[in-house]
C-alpha positions as a printed Julia matrix, in Angstrom:
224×3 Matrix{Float64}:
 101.12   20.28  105.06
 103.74   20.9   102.41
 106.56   21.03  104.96
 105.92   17.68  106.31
 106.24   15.94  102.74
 109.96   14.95  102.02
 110.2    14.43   98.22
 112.82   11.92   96.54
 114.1    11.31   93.3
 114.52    7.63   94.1
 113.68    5.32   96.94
 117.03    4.46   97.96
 117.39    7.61   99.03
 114.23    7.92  100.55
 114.63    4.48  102.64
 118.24    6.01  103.86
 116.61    9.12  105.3
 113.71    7.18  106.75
 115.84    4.7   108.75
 118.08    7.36  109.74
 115.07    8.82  111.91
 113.49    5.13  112.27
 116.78    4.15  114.51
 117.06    7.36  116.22
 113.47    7.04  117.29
 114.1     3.34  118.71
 117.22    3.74  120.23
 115.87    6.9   122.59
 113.16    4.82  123.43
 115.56    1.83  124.69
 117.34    4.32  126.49
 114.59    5.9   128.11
 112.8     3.62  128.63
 114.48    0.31  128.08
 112.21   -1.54  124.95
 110.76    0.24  121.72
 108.0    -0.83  119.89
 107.62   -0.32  116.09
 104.71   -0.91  113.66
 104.97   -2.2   110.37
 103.38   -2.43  106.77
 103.24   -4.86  104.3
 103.26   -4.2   100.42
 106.01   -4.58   97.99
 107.31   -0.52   98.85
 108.65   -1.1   102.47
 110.56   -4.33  101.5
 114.41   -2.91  100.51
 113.89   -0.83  103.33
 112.81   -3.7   105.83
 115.82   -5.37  104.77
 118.29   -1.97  105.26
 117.28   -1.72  108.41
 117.63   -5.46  109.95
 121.95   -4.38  109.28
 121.1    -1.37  111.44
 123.0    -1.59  114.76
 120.28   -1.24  117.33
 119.72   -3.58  121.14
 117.24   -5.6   118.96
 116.26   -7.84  121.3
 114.66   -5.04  123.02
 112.58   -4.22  120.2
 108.9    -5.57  119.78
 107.64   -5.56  115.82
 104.19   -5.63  115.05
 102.03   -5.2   112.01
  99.61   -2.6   110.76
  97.31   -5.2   108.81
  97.61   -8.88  107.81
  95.59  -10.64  104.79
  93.95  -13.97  106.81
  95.8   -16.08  105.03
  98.01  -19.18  106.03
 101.91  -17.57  107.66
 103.59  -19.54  105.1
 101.82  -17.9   102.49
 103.73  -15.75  100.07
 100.91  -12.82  100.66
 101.33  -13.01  104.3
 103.07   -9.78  105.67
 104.37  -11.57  108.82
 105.96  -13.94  106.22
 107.46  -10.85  104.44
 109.04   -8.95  107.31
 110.02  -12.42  108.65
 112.01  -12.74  105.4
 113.45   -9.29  104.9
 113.9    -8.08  108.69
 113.88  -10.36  111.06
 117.79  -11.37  109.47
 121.28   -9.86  110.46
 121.55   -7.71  113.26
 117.5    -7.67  113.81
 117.24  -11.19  114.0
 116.85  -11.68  117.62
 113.72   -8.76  117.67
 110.67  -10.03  118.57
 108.05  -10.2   115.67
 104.54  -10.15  117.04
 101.93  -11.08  113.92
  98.13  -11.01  113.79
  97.68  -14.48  112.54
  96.75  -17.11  116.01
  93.55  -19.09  115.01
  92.06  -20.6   112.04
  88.67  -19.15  112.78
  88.49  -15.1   111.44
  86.54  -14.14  114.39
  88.13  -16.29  117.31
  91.37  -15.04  115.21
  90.29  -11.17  115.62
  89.76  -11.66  119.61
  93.61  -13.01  120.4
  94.58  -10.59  117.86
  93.37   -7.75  119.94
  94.63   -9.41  123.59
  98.09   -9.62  122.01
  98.39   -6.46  120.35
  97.58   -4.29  123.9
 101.44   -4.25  124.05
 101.57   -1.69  120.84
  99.37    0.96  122.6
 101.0     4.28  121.43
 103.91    2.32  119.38
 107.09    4.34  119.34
 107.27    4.07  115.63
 104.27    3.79  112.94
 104.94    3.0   108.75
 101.98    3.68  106.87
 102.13    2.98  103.11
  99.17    4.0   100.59
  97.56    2.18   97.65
  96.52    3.6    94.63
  93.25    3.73   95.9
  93.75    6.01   98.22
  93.68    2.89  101.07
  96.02    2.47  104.22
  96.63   -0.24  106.61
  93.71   -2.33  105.89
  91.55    0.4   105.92
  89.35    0.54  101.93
  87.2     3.0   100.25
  83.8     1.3    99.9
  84.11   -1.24  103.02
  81.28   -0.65  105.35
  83.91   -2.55  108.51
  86.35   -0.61  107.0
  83.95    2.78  107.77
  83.84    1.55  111.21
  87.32    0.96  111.43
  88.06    4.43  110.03
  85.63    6.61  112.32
  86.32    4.3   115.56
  87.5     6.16  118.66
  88.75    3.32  121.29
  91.97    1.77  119.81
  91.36   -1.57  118.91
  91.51   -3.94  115.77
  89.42   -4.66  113.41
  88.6    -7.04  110.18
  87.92   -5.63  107.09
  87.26   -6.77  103.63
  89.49   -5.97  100.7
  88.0    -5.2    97.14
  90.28   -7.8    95.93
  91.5   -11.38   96.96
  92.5   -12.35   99.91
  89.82  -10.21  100.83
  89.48  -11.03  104.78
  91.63   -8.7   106.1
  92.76   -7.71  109.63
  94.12   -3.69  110.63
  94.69   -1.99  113.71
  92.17    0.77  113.52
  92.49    4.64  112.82
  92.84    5.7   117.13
  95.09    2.57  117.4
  96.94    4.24  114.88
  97.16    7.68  115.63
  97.55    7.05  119.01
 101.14    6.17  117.86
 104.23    8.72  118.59
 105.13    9.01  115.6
 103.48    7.77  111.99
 104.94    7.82  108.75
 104.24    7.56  105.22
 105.78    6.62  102.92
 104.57    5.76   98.88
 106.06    6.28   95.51
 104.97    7.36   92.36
 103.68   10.06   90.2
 100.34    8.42   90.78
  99.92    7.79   93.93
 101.34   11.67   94.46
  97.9    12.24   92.76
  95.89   10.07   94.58
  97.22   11.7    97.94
  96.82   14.91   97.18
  93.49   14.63   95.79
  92.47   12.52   99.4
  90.69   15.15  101.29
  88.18   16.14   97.82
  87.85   12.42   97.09
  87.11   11.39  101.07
  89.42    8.33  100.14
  90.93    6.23  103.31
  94.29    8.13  104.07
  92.79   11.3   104.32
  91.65   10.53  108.14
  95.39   10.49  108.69
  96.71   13.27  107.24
  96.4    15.42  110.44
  98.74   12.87  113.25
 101.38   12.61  110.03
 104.66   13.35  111.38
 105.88   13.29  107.64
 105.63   12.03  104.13
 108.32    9.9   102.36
 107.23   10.46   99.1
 109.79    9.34   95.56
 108.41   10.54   92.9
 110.24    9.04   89.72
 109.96    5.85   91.3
């Protein structure tokens, strides 16, 4: 376990090491295979990094973006996470990849079912970004949430909604075999905190610990 966690001072140099192995991943894929697909959080953590890596020179156009979760909320809004990733990647050199959100119908349920037909195209995702609250959540994915139980101990890849502890608390996330059915997953958090809340995970049964094992590696700053 301790091998696979890559510890920072700071996140800039975190986010440089990250998208070093982020673009490497995508452009073998194009190569071999001629597209890459990549899976993205929201949050605040992710966004420098978002924006480093839409100035990366990759065959963007042959890249598919998708999300991990959304908050079912309107794509304008400024808690949407297509809106973010719109604003800090889909600019410069990435602006001609193709974003692919989880937000199609005003209806949660009717939205969860187009959700699900659209995101068959991410099935084992090149690339994966996890991030980590301070509750120990991931994706969507809470402590306390009997959909998010489901979500968490489902074994077909699929999506799910889930409710949040907190407002906007409808909430959709690509479950845990959706997830770790990806080629590669990484976290990535910082904090002294949350290096306590992920290494206490396991004993406290909280929401990332189902992930631990398909980790490829932890990007972890810890003075940030």
């Amino acid at each position: 376990m301790e091998k696979m966690i890559q510890q920072y001072d700071n996140m800039n140099n975190l986010e440089n090491e990250l998208i070093e192995k982020i673009v490497a991943i995508l452009n073998e894929s194009i190569k071999t295979k001629g597209e890459a697909k990549i899976l993205l959080s929201g949050g605040n953590t992710p966004r420098k990094m978002y924006h480093k890596l839409s100035l990366q020179n990759i065959e963007w156009d042959k890249v598919h973006i998708g999300l991990v979760d959304e908050r079912f909320v309107d794509k304008e809004s400024p808690l949407c996470n297509e809106k973010m990733i719109r604003d800090t990647l889909i600019q410069n050199q990435a602006s001609k990849a193709i974003l692919i959100g989880m937000l199609f119908e005003d209806d949660y349920e009717q939205n969860l079912l187009k959700a699900k037909k659209h995101y068959k195209l991410f099935s084992q995702a090149d690339v994966l970004i996890l991030g980590m609250g301070d509750d120990g959540h991931t994706a969507s994915i809470f402590p306390n949430d009997p959909m998010s139980d489901i979500a968490s101990k489902a074994t077909q890849a699929d999506l799910s909604n889930t409710n949040a502890p907190s407002e906007p608390v409808q909430r959709i996330t690509l479950n845990k075999s959706f997830i770790t059915e990806c080629q590669n997953v990484f976290l990535m958090f910082n904090g002294q905190n949350k290096g306590v809340v992920f290494e206490k995970s396991i004993e406290m049964g909280s929401p990332i610990h189902h992930f631990i094992p398909k980790l490829n590696a932890v990007y972890y700053a810890h003075n940030a």
